[in-house]
C-alpha positions as CSV (number, residue, x, y, z in Angstrom):
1,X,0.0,0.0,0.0
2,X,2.6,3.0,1.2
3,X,4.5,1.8,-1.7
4,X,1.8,3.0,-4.4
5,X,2.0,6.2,-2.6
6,X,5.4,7.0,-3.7
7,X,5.5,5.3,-6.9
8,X,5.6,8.1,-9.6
9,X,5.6,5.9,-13.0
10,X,3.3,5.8,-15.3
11,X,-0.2,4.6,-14.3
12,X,-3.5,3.8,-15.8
13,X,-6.0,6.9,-15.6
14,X,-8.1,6.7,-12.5
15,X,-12.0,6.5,-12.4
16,X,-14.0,9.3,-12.1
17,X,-15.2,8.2,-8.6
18,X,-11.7,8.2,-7.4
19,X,-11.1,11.2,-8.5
20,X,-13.9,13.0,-6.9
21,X,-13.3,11.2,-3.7
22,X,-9.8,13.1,-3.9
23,X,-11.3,16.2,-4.2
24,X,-13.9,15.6,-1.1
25,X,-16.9,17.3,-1.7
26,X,-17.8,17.5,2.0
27,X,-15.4,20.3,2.0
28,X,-16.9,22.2,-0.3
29,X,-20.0,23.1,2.0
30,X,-18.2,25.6,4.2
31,X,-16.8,28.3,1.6
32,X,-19.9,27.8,-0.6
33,X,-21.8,28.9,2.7
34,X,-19.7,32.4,3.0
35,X,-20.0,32.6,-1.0
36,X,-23.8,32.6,-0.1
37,X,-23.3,35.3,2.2
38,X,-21.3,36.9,-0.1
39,X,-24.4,36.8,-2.6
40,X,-26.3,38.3,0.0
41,X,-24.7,40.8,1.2
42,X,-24.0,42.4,-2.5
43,X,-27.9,43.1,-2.4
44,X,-28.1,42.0,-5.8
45,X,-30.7,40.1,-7.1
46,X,-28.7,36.5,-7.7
47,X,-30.9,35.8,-10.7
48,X,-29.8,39.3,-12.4
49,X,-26.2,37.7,-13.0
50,X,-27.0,33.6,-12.2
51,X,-24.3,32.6,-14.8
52,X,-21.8,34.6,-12.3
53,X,-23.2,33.1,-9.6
54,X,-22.9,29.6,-11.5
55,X,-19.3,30.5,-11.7
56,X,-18.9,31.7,-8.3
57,X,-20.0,28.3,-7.0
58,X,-18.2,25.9,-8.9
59,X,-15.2,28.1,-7.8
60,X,-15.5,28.2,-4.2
61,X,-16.3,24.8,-3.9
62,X,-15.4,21.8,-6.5
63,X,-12.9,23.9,-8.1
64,X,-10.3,25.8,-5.9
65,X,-11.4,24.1,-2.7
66,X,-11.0,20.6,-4.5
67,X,-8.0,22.0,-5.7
68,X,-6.9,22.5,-2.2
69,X,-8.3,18.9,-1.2
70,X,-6.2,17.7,-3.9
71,X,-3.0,19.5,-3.4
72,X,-3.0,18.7,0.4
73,X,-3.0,14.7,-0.3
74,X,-0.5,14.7,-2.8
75,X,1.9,15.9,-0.3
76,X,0.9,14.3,2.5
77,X,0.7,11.0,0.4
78,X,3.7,9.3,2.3
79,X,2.0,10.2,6.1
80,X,-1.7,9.2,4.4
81,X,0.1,5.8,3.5
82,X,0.1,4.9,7.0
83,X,-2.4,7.0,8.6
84,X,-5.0,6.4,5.9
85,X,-4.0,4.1,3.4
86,X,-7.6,3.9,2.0
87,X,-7.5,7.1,0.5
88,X,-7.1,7.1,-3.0
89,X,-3.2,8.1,-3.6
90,X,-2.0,6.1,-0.7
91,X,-4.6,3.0,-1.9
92,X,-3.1,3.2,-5.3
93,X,-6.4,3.9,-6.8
94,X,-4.5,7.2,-7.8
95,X,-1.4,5.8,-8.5
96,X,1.6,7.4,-10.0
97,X,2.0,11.0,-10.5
98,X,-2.0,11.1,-11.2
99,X,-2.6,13.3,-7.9
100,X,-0.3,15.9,-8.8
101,X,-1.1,16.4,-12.4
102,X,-4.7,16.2,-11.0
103,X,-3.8,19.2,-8.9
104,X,-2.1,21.0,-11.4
105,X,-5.3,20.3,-13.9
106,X,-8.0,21.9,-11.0
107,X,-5.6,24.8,-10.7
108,X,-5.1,26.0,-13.9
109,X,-9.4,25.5,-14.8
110,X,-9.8,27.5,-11.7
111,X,-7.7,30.2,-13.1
112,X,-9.5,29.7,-16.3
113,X,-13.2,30.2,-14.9
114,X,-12.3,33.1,-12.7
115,X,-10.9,34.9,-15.9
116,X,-13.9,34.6,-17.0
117,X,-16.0,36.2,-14.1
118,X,-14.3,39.7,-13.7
119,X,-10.3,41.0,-12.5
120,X,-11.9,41.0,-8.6
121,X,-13.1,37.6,-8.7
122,X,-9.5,36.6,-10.5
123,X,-7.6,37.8,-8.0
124,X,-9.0,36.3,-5.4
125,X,-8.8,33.3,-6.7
126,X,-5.2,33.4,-7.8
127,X,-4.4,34.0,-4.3
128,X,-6.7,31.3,-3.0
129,X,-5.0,28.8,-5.2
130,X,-1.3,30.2,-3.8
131,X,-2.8,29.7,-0.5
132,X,-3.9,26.8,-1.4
133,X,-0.1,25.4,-2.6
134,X,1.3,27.3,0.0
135,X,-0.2,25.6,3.3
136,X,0.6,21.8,2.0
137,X,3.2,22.1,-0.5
138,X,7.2,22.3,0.4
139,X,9.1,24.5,1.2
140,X,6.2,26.4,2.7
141,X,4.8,23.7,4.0
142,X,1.9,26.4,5.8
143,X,-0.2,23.8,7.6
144,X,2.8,23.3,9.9
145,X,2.3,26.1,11.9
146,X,-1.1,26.4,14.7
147,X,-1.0,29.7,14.0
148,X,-0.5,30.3,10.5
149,X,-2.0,27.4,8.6
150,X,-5.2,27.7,10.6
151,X,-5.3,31.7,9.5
152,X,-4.7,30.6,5.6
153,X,-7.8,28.1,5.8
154,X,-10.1,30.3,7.8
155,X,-9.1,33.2,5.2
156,X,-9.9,31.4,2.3
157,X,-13.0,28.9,3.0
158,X,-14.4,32.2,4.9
159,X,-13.2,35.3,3.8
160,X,-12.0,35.0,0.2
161,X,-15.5,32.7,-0.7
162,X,-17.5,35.8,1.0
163,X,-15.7,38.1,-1.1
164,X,-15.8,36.0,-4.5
165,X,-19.4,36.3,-4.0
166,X,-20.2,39.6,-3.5
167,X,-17.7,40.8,-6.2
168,X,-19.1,37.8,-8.6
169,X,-22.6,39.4,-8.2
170,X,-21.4,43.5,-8.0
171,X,-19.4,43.2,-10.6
172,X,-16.8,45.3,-8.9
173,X,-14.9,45.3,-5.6
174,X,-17.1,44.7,-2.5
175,X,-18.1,47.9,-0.6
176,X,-16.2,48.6,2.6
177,X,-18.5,47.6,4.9
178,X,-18.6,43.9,3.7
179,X,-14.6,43.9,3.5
180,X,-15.0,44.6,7.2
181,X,-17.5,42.3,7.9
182,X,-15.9,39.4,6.2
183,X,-12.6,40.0,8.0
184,X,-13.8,39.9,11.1
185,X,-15.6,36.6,10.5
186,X,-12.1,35.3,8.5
187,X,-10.4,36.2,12.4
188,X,-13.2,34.4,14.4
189,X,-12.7,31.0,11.7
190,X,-9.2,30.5,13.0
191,X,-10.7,29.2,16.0
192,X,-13.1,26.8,14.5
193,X,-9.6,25.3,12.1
194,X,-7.9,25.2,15.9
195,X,-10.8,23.2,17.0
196,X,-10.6,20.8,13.5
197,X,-7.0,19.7,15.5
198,X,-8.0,17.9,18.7
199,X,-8.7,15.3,16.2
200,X,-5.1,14.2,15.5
201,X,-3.1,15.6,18.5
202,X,-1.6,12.4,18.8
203,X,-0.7,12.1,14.7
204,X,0.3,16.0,14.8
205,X,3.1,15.2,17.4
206,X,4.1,12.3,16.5
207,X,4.6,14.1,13.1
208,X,6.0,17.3,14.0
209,X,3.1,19.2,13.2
210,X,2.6,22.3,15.5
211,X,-0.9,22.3,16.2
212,X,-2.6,25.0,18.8
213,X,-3.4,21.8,20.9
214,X,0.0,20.7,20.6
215,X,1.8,24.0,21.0
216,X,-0.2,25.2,24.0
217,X,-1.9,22.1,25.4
218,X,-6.1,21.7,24.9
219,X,-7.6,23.0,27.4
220,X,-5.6,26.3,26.9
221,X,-5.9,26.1,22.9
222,X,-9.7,25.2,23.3
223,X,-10.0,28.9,26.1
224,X,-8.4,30.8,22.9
225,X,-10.1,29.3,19.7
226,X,-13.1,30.2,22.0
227,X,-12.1,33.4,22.4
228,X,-11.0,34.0,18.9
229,X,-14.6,33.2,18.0
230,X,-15.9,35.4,20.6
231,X,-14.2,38.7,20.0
232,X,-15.2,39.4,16.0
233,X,-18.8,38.8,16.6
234,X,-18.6,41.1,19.5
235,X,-16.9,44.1,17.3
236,X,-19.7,42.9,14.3
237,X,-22.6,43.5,16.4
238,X,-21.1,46.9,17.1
239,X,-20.5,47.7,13.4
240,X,-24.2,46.9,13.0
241,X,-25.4,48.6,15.1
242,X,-23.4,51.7,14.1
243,X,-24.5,50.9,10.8
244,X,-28.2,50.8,11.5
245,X,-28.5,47.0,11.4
246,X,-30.2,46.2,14.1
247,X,-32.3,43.1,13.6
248,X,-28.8,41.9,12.1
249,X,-27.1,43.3,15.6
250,X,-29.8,41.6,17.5
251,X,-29.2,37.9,15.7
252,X,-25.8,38.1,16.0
253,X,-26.4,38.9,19.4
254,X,-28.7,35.7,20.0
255,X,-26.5,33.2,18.3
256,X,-23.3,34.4,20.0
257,X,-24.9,34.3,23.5
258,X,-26.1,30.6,23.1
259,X,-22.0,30.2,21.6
260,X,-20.9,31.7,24.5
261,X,-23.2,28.9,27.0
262,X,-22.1,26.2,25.3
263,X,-18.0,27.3,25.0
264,X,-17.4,25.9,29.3
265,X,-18.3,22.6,28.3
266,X,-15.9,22.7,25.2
267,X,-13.1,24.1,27.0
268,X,-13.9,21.6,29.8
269,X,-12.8,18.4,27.3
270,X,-11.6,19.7,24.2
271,X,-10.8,16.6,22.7
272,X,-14.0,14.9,23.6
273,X,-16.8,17.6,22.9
274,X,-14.7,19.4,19.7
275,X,-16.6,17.4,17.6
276,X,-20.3,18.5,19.3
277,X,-19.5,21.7,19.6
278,X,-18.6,22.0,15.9
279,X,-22.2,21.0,15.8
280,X,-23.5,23.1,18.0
281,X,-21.4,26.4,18.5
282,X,-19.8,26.3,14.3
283,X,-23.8,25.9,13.1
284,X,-24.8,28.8,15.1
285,X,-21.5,30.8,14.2
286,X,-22.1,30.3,10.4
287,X,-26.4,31.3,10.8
288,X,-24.6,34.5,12.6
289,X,-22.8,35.7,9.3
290,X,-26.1,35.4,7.1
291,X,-28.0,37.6,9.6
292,X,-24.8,39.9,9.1
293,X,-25.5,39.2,5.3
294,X,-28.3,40.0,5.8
295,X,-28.1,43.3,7.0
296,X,-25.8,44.2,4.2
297,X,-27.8,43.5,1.4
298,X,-30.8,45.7,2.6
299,X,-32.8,42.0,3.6
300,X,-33.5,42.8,7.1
């Protein structure tokens, strides 16, 4: 098995099912969600431009996210072989060099498609797929670092998908106010990527990887992903308020107080209840940036 994972001769082509396996499309839910809100919060009617909107979605999700999905096995083939040898590279159901030519086929239609949609939408795409090269790929190698990788994931499943949306449906780049707004949920996101690593502490030290959990222990990493969370919706509630969003302000408000009940019993066993409170806690935080949506698009 961890033999096929290296081998890099020729190999037959591999079946469409394999192929889509590699690019997971369970990942693709999460920046198709901010795209959404991106949508939304353009206040543009989606049918007005629905061929940009076609395009916006098969970027944020099958395309430059698979791409990611894609990139991040190839190079973590060798671990993968005896991790998770049923995955197709390490299995040998992409055998050879299929995985990285696969890769290098996603990236360069996703460059195509965005050229197609308008320069905003291209370049943040370009640097989504740089990102994306960046945080597996040597010698960058991005996922390495609990502080850094997490902050290139949460920027690009949550920030950049926001913005391809808005600026897929505007035509132009997003207004201010939505740059804002997306940043801040881009910051709170790198505490729902720390809480995707109590997972594999074990792997993630025994492979050098510097996870939060790792780096600071897990009850401490769990108190700061919470509070990482915490803070942006905080300072968006604010800002729409300010703004004169308040049935935005006020949902926010509801979803980030029921966060912030169910946060002791996450820090209380962060290996144990990560997975509920990704649930619980990540489900309300991602309804919480569609009321915000909301409130920028002139809905509410």
């Amino acid at each position: 098995m961890a033999r096929s994972a290296v081998s890099t001769g020729n190999r037959p082509l591999p079946a469409p099912r394999d192929v889509l396996e590699l690019l997971k499309p369970i990942t693709w839910f999460p920046p198709m969600w901010a795209l959404l809100c991106g949508v939304v919060s353009s206040g543009v009617a989606p049918l007005s431009r629905w061929t940009f909107l076609l395009a916006g979605i098969a970027l944020t999700g099958p395309l430059v996210c698979g791409t990611s999905q894609a990139v991040n096995d190839w190079f973590d083939r060798h671990v993968d072989a005896i991790n998770e040898p049923n995955r197709p590279i390490p299995s040998g159901r992409i055998a050879g060099r299929w995985g990285l030519y696969i890769a290098i086929g996603w990236t360069i239609l996703s460059v195509g498609i965005a050229a197609l949609t308008g320069k905003w939408v291209l370049f943040a795409t370009l640097f989504g797929l740089v990102c994306a090269w960046a945080y597996s790929a040597p010698p960058f190698r991005l996922k390495t670092s609990g502080w850094v990788g997490p902050a290139v994931v949460a920027l690009t499943y949550e920030g950049l998908s926001w913005f391809t949306g808005a600026a897929v449906m505007a035509g132009a780049l997003p207004s201010l106010h939505i740059l804002i707004i997306l940043l801040l949920y881009s910051v709170g996101a790198h505490g729902i990527m720390t809480l995707n690593d109590f997972k594999a502490v074990e792997g993630d030290r025994a492979t050098g990887l510097r996870s939060l959990p790792v780096v600071l222990g897990e009850r401490p990493a769990a108190l700061l992903a919470s509070i990482v969370m915490a803070v942006p919706q905080i300072v968006v509630i604010l800002l729409m308020v300010v703004w004169g969003h308040t049935v935005s302000a006020i949902a926010v408000g509801v979803v980030l107080a029921v966060q912030l009940a169910l946060m002791p019993r996450l820090v209380s066993a962060p290996a144990k209840n990560a997975p509920w409170y990704n649930a619980t806690g990540v489900s309300l935080y991602v309804l919480g940036m569609m009321a915000a949506a909301l409130g920028l698009g002139g809905y509410v």
